[in-house]
CHARMM-style PDB file with segment names, atoms N, HN, CA, C and O in Angstrom:
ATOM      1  N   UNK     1      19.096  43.976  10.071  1.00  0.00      PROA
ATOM      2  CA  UNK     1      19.385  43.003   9.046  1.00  0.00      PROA
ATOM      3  C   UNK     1      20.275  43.667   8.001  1.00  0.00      PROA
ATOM      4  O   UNK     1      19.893  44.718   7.488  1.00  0.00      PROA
ATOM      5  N   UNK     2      21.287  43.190   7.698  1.00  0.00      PROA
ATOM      6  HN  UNK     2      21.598  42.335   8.115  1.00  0.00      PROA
ATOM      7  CA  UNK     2      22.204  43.656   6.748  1.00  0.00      PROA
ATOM      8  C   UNK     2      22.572  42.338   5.414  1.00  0.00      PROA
ATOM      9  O   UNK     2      23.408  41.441   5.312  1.00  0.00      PROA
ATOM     10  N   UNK     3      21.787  42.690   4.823  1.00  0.00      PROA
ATOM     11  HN  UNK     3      21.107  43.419   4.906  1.00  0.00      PROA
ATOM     12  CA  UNK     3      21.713  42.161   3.134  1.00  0.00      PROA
ATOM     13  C   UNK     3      21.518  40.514   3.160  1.00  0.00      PROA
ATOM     14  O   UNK     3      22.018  39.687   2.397  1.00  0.00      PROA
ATOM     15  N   UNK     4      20.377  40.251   4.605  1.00  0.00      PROA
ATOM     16  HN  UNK     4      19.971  40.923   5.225  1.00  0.00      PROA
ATOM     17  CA  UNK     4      20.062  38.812   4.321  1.00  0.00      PROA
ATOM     18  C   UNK     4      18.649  39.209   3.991  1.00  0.00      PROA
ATOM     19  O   UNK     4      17.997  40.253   3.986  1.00  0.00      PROA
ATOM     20  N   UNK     5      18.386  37.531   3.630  1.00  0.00      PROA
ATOM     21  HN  UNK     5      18.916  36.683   3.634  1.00  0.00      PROA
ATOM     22  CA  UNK     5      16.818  37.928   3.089  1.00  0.00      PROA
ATOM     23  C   UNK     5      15.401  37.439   4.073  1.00  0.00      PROA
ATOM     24  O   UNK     5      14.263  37.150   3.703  1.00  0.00      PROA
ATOM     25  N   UNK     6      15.970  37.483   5.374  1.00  0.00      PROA
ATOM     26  HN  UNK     6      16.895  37.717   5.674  1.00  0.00      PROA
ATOM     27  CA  UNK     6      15.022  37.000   6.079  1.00  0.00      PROA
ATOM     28  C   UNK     6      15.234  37.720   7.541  1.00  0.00      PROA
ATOM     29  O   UNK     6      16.444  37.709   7.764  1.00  0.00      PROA
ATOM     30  N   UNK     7      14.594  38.277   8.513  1.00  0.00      PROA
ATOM     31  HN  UNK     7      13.610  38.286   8.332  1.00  0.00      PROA
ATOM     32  CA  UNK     7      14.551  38.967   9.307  1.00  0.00      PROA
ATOM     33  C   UNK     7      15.302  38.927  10.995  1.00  0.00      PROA
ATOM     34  O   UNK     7      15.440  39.819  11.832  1.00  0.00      PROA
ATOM     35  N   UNK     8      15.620  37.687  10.996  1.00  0.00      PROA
ATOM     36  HN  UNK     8      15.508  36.962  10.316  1.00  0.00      PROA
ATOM     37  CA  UNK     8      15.534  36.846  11.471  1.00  0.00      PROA
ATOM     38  C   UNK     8      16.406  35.502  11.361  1.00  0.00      PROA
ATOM     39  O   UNK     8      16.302  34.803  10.353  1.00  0.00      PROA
ATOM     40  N   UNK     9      17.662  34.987  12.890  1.00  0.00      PROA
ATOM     41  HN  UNK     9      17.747  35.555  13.709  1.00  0.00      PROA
ATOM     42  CA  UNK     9      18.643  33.545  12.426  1.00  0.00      PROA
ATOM     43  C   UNK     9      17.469  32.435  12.173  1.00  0.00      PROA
ATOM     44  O   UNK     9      16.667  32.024  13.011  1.00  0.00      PROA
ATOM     45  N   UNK    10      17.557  32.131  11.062  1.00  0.00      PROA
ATOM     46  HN  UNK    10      18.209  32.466  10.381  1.00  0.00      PROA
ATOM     47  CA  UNK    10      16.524  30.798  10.567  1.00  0.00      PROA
ATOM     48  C   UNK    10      17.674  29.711  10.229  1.00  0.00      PROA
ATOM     49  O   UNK    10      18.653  29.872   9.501  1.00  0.00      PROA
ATOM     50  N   UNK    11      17.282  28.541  10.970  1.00  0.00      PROA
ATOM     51  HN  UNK    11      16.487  28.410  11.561  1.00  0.00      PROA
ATOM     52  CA  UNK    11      17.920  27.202  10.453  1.00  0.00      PROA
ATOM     53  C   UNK    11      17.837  26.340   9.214  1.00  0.00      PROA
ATOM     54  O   UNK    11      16.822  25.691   8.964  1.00  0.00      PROA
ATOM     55  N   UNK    12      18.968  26.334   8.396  1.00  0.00      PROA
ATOM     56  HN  UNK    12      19.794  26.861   8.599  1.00  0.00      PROA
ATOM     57  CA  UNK    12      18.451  25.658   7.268  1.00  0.00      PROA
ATOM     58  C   UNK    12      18.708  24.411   6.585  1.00  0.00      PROA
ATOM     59  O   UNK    12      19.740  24.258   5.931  1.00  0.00      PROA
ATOM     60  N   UNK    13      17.766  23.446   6.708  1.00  0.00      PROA
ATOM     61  HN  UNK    13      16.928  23.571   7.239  1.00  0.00      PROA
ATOM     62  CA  UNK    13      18.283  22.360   6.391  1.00  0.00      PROA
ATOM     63  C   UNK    13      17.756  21.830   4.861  1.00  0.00      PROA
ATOM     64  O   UNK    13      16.744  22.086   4.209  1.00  0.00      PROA
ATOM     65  N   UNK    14      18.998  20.924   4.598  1.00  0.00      PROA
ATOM     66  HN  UNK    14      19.821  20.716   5.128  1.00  0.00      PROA
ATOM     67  CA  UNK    14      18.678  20.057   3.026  1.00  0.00      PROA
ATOM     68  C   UNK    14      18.727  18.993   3.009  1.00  0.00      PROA
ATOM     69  O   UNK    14      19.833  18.567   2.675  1.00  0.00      PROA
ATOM     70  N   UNK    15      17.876  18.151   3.264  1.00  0.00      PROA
ATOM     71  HN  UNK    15      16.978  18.497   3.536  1.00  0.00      PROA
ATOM     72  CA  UNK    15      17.232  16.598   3.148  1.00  0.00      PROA
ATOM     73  C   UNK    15      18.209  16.330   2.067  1.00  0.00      PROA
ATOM     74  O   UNK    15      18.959  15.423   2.427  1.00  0.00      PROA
ATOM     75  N   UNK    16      18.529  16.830   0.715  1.00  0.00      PROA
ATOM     76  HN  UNK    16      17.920  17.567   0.422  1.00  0.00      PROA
ATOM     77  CA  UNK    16      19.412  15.717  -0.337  1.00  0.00      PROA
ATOM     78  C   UNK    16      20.455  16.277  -0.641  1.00  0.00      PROA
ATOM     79  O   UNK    16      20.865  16.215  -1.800  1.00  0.00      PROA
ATOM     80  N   UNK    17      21.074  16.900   0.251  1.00  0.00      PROA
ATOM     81  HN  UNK    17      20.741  16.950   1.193  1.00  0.00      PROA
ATOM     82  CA  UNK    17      22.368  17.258   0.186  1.00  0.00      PROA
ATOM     83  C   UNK    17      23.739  16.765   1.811  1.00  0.00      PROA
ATOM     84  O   UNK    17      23.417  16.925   2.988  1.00  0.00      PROA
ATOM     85  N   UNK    18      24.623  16.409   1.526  1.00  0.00      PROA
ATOM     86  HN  UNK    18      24.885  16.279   0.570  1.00  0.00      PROA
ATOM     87  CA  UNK    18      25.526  16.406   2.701  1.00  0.00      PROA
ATOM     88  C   UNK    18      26.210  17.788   3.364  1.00  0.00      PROA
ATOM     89  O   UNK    18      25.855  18.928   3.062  1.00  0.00      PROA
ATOM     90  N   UNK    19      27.003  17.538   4.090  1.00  0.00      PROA
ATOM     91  HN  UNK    19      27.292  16.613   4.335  1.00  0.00      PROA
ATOM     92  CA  UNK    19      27.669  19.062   4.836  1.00  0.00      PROA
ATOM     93  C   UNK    19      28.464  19.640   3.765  1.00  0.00      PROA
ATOM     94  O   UNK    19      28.987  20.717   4.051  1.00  0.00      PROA
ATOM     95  N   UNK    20      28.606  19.339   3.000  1.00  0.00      PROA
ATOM     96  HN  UNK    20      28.181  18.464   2.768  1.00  0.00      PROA
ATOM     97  CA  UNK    20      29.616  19.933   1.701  1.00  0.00      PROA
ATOM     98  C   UNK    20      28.732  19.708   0.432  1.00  0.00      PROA
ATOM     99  O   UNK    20      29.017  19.291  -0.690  1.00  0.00      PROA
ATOM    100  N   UNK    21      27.342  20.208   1.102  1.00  0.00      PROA
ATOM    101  HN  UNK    21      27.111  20.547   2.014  1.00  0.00      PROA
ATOM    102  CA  UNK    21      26.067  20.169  -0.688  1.00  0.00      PROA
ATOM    103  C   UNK    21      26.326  19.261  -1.859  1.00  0.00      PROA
ATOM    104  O   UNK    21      25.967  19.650  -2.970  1.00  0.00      PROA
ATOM    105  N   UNK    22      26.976  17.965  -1.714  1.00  0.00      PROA
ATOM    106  HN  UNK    22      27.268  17.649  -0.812  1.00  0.00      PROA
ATOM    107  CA  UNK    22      27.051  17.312  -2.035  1.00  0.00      PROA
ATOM    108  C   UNK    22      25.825  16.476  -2.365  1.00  0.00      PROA
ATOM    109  O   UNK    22      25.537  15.944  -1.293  1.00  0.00      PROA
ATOM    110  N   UNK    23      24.793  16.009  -3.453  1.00  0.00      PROA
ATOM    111  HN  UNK    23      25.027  16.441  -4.324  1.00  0.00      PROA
ATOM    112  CA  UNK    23      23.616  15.447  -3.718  1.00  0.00      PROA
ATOM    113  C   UNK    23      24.101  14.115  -3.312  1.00  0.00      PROA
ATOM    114  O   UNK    23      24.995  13.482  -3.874  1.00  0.00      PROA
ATOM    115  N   UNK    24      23.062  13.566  -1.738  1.00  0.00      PROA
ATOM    116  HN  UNK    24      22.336  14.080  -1.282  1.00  0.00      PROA
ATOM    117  CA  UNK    24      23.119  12.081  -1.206  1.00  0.00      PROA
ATOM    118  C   UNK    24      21.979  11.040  -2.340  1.00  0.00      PROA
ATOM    119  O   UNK    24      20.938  11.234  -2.968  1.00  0.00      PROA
ATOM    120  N   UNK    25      22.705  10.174  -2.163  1.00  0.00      PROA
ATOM    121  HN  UNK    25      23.551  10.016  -1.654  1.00  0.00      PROA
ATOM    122  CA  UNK    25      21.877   8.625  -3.342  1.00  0.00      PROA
ATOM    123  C   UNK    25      20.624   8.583  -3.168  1.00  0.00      PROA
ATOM    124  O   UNK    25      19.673   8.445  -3.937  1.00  0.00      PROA
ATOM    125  N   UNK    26      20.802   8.813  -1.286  1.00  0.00      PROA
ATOM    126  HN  UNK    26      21.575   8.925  -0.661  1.00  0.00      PROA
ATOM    127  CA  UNK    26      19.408   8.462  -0.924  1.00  0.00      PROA
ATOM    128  C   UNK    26      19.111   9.343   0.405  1.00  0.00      PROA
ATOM    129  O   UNK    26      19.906   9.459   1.338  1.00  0.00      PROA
ATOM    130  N   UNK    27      17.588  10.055   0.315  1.00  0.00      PROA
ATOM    131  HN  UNK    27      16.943   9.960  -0.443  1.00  0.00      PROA
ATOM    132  CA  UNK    27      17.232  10.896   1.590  1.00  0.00      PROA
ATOM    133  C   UNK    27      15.953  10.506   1.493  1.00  0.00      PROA
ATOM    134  O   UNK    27      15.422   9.618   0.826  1.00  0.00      PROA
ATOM    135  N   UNK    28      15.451  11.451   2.402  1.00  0.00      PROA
ATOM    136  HN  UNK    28      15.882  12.173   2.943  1.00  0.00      PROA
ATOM    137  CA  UNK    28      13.933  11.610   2.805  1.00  0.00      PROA
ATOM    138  C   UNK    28      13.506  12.786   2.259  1.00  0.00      PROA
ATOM    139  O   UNK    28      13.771  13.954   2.545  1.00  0.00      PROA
ATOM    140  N   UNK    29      12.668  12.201   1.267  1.00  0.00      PROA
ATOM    141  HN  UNK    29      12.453  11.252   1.034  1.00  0.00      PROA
ATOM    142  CA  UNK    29      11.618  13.646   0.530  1.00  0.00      PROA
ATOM    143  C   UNK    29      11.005  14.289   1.702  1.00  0.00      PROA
ATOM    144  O   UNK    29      10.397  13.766   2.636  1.00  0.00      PROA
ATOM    145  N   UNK    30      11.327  15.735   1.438  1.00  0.00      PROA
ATOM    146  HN  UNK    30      11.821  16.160   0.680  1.00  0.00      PROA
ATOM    147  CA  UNK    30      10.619  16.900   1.775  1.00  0.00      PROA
ATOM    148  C   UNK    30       9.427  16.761   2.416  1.00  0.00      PROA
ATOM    149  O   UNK    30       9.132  17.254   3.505  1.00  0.00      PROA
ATOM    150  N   UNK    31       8.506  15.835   1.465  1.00  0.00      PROA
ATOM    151  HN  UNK    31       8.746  15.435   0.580  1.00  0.00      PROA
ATOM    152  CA  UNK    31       7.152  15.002   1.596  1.00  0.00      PROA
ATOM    153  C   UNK    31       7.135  14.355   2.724  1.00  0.00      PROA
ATOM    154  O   UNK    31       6.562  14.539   3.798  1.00  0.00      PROA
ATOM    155  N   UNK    32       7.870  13.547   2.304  1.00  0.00      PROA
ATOM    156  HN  UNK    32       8.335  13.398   1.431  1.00  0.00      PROA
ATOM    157  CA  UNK    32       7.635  12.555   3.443  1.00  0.00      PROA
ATOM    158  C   UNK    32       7.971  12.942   4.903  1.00  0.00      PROA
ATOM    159  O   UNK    32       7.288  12.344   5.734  1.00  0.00      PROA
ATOM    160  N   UNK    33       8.931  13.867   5.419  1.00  0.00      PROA
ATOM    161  HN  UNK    33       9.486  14.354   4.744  1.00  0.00      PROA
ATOM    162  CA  UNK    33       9.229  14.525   6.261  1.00  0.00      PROA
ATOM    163  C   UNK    33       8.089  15.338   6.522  1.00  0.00      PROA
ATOM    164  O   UNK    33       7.624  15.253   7.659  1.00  0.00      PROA
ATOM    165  N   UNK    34       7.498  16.167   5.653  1.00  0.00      PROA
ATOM    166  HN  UNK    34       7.876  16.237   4.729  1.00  0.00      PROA
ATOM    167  CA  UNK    34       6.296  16.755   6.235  1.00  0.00      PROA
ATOM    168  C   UNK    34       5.038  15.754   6.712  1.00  0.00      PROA
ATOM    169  O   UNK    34       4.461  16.092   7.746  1.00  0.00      PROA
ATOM    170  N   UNK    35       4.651  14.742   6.140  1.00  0.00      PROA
ATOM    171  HN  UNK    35       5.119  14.468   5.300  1.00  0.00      PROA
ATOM    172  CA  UNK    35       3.778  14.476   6.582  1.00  0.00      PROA
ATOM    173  C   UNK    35       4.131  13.674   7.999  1.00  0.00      PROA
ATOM    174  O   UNK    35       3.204  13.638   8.808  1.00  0.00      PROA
ATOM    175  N   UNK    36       5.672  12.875   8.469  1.00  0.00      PROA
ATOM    176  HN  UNK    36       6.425  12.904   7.811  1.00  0.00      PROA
ATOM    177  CA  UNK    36       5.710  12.652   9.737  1.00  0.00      PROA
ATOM    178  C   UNK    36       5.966  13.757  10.333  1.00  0.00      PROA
ATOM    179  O   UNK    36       5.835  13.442  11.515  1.00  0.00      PROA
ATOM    180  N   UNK    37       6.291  15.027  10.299  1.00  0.00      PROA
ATOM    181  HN  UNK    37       6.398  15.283   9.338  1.00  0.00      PROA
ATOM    182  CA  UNK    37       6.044  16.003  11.311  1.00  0.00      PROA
ATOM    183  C   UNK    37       4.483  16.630  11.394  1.00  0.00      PROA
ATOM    184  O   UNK    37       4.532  17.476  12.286  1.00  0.00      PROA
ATOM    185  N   UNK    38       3.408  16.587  10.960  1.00  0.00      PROA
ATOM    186  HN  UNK    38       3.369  15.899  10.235  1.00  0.00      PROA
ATOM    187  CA  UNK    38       2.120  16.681  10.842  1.00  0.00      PROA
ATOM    188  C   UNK    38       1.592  15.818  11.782  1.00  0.00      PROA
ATOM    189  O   UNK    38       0.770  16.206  12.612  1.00  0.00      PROA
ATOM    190  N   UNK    39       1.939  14.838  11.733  1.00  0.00      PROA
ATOM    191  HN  UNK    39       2.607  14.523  11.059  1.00  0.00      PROA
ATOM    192  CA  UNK    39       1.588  13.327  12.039  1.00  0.00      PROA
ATOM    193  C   UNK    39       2.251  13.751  13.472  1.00  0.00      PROA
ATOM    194  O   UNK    39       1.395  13.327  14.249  1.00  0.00      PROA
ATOM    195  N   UNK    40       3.037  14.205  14.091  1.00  0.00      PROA
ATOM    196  HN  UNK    40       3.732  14.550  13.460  1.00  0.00      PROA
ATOM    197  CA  UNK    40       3.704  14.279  15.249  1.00  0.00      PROA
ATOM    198  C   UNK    40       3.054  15.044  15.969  1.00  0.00      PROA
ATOM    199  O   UNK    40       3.209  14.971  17.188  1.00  0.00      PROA
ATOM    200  N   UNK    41       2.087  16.049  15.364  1.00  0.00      PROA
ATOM    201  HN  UNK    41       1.961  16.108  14.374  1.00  0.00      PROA
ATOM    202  CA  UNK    41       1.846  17.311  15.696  1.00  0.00      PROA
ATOM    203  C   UNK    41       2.247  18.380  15.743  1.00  0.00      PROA
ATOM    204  O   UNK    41       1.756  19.186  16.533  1.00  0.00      PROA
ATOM    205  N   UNK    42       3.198  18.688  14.961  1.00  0.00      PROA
ATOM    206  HN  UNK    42       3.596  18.033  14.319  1.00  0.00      PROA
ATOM    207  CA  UNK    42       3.824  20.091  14.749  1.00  0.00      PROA
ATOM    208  C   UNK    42       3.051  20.960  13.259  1.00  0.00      PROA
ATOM    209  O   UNK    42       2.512  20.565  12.225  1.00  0.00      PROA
ATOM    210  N   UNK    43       3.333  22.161  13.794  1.00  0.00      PROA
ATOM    211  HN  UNK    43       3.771  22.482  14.633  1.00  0.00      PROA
ATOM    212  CA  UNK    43       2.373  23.152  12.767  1.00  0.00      PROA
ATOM    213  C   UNK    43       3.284  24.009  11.825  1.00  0.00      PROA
ATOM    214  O   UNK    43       3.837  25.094  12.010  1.00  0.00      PROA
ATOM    215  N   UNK    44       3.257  23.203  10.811  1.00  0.00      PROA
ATOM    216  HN  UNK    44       2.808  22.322  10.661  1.00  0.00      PROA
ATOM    217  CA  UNK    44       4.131  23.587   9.705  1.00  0.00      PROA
ATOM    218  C   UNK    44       3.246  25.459   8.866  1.00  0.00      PROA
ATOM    219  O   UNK    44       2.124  25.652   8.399  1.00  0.00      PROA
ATOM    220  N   UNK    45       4.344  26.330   9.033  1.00  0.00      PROA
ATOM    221  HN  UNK    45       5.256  26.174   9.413  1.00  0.00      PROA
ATOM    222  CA  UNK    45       4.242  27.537   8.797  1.00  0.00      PROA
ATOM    223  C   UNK    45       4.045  28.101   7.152  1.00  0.00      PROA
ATOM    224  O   UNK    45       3.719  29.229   6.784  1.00  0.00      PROA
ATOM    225  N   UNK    46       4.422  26.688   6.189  1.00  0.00      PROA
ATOM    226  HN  UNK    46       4.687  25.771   6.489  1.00  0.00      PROA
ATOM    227  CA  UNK    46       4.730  26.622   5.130  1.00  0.00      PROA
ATOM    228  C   UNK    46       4.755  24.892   4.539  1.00  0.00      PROA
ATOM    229  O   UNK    46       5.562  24.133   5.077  1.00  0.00      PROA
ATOM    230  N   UNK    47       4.178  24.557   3.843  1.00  0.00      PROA
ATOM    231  HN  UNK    47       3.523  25.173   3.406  1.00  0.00      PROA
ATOM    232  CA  UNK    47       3.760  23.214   3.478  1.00  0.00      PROA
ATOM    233  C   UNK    47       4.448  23.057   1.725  1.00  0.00      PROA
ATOM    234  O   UNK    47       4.547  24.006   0.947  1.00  0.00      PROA
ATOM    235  N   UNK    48       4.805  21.785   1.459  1.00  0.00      PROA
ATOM    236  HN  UNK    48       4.725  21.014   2.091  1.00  0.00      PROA
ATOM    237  CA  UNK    48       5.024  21.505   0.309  1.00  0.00      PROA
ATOM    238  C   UNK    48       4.040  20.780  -0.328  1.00  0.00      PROA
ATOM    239  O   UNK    48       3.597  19.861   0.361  1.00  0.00      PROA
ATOM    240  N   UNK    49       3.347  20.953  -1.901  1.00  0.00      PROA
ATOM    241  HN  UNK    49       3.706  21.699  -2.462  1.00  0.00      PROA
ATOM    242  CA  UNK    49       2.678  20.118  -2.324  1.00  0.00      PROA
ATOM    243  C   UNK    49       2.772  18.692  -2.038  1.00  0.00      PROA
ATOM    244  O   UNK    49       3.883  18.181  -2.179  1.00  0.00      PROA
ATOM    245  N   UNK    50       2.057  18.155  -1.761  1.00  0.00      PROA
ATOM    246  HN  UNK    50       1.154  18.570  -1.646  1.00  0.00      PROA
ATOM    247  CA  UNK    50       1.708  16.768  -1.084  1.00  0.00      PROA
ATOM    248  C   UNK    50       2.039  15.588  -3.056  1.00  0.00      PROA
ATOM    249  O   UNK    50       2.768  14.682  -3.462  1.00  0.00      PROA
ATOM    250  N   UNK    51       1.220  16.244  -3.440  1.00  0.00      PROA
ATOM    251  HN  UNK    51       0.628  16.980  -3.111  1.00  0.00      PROA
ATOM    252  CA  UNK    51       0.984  15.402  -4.614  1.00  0.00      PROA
ATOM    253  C   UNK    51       2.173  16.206  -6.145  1.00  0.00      PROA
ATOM    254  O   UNK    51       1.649  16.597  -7.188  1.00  0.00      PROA
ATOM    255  N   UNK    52       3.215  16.257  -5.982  1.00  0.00      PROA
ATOM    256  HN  UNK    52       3.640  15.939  -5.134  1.00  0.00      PROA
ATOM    257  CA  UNK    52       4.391  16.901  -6.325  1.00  0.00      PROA
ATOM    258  C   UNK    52       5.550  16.391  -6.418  1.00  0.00      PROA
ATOM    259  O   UNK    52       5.609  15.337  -5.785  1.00  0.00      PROA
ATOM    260  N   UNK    53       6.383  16.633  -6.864  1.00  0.00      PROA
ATOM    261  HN  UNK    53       6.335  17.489  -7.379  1.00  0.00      PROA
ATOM    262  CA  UNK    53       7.835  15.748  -7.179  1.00  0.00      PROA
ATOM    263  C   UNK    53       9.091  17.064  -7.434  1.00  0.00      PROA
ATOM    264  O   UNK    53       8.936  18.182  -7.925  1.00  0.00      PROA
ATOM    265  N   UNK    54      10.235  16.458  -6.929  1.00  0.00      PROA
ATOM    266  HN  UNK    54      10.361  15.549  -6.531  1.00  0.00      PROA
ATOM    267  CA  UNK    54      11.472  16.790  -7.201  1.00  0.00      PROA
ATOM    268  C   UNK    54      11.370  17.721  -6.011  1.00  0.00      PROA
ATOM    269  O   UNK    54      10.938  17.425  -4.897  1.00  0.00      PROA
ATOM    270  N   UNK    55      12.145  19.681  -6.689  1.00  0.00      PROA
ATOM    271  HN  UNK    55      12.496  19.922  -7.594  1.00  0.00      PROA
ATOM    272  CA  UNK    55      12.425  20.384  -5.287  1.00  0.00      PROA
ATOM    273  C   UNK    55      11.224  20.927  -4.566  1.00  0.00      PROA
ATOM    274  O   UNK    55      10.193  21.328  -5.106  1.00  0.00      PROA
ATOM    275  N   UNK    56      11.523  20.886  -3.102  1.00  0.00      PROA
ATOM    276  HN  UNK    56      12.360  20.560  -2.664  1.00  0.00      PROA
ATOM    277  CA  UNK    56      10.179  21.690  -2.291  1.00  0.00      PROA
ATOM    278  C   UNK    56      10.402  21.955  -1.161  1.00  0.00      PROA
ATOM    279  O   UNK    56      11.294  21.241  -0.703  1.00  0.00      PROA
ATOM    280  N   UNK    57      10.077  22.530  -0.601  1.00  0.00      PROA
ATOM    281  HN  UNK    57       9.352  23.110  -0.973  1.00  0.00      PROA
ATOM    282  CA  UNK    57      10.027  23.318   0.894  1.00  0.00      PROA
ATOM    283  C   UNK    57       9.259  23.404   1.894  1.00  0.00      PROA
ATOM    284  O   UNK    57       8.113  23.714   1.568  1.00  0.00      PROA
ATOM    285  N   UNK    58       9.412  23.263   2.939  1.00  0.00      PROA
ATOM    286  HN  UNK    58      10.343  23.011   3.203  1.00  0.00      PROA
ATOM    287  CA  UNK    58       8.932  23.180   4.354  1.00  0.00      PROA
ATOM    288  C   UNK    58       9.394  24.193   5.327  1.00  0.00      PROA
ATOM    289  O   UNK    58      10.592  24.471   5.260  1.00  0.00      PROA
ATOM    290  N   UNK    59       8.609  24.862   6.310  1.00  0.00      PROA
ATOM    291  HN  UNK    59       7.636  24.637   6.364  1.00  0.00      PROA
ATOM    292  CA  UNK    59       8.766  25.636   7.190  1.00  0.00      PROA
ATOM    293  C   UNK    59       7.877  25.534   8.215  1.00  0.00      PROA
ATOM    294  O   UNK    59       6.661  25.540   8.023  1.00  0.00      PROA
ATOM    295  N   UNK    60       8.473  25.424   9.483  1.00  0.00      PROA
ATOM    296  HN  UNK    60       9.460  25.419   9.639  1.00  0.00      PROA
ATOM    297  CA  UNK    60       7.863  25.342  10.859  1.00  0.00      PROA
ATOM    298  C   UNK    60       9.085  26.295  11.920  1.00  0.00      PROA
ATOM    299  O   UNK    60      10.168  26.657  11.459  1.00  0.00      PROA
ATOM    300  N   UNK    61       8.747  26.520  13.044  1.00  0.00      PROA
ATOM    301  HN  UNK    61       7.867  26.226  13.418  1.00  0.00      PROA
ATOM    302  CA  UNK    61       8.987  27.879  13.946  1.00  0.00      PROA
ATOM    303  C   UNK    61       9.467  27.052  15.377  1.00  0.00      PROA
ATOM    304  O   UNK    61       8.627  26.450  16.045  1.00  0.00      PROA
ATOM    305  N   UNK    62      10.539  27.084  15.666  1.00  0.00      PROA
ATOM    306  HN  UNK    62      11.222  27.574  15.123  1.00  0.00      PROA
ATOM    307  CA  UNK    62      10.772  26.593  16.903  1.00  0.00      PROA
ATOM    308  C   UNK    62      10.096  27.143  18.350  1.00  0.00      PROA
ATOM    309  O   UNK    62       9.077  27.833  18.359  1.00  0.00      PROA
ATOM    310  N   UNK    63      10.719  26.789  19.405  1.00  0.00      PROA
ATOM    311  HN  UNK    63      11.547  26.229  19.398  1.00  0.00      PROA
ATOM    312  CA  UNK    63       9.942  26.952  20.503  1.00  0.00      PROA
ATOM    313  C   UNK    63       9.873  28.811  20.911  1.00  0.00      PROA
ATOM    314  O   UNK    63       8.927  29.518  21.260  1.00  0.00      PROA
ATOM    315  N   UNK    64      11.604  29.175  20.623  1.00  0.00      PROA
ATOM    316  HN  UNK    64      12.372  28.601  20.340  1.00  0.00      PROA
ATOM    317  CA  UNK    64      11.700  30.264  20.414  1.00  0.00      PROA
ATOM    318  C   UNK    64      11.310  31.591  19.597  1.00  0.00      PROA
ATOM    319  O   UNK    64      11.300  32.799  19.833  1.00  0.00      PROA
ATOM    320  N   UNK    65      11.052  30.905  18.713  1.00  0.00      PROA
ATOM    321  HN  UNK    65      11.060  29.924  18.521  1.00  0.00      PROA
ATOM    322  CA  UNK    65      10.779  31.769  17.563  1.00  0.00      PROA
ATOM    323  C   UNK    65      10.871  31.639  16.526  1.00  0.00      PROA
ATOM    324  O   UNK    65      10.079  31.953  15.637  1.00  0.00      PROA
ATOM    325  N   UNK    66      12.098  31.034  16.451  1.00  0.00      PROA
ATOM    326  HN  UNK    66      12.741  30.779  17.174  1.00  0.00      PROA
ATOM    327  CA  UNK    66      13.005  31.036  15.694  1.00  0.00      PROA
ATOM    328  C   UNK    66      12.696  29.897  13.965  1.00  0.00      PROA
ATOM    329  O   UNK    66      12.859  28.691  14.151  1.00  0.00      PROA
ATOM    330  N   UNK    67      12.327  30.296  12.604  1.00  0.00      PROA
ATOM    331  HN  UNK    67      12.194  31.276  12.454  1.00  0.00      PROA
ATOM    332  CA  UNK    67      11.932  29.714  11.890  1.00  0.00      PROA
ATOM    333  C   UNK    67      13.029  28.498  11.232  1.00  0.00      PROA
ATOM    334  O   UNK    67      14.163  28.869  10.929  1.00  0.00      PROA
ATOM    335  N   UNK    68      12.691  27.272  11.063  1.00  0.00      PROA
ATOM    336  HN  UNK    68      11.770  26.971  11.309  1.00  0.00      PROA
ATOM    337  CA  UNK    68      13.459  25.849  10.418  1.00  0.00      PROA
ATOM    338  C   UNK    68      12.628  25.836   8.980  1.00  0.00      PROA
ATOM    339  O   UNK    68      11.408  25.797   8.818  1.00  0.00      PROA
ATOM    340  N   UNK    69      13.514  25.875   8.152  1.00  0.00      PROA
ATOM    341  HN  UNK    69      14.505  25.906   8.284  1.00  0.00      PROA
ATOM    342  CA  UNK    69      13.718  25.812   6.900  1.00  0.00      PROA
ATOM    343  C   UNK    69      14.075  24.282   6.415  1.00  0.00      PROA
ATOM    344  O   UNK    69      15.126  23.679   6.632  1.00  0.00      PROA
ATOM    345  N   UNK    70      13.118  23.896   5.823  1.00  0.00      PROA
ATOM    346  HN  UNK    70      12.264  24.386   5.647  1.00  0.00      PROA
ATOM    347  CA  UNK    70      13.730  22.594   5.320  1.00  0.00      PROA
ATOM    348  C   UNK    70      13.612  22.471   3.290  1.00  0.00      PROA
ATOM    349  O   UNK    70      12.611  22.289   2.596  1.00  0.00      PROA
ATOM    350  N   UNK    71      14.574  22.597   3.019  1.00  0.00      PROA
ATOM    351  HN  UNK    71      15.387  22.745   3.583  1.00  0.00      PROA
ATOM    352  CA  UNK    71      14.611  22.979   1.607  1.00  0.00      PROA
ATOM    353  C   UNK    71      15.540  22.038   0.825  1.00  0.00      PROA
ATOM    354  O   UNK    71      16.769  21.981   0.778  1.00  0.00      PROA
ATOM    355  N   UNK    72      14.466  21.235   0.153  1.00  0.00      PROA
ATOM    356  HN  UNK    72      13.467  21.281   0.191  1.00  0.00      PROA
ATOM    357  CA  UNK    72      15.707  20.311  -0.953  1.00  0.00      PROA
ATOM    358  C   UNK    72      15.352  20.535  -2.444  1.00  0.00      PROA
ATOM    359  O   UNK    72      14.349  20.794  -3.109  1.00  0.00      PROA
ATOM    360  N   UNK    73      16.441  20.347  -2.604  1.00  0.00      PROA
ATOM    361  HN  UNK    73      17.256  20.137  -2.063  1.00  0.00      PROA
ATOM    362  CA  UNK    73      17.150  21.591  -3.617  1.00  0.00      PROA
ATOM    363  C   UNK    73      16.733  20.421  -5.278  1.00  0.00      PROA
ATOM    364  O   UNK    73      16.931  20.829  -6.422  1.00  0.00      PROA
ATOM    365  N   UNK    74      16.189  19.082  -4.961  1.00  0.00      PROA
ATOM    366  HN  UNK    74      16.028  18.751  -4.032  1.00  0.00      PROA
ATOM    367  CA  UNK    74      16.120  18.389  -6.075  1.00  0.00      PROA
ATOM    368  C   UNK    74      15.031  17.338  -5.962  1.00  0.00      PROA
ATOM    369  OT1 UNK    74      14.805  16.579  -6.904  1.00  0.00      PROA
TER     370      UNK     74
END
């Protein structure tokens, strides 16, 4: 690893931003994304307060290994 902060290629996505981090009108809270992936059955590695507002974060581990980052930024 050379001067990243995670060990490891992790995917990272932002629910309220576009491909040019641009803040969208309208997305899907963090929240709400976690609880339909819960609901799906996937085992989130990292959970966002349920009862919480604005920015928060989610983390679950693909088939590979490999950790998905879901991070909105507002």
């Amino acid at each position: 690893m050379i001067g990243g902060m995670f060990e490891q290629n992790m995917l990272d996505l932002n629910p309220s931003s576009d491909q040019n981090s641009q803040v969208l009108e309208k997305f899907y809270d963090v929240r709400k994304l976690q609880k339909t992936l819960k609901a799906a059955g996937f085992q989130l590695t990292s959970e966002a307060d349920e009862i919480s507002s604005g920015p928060a974060s989610i983390m679950l581990t693909d088939p590979d290994g490999n950790p998905i980052l879901i991070d909105q930024h507002i």
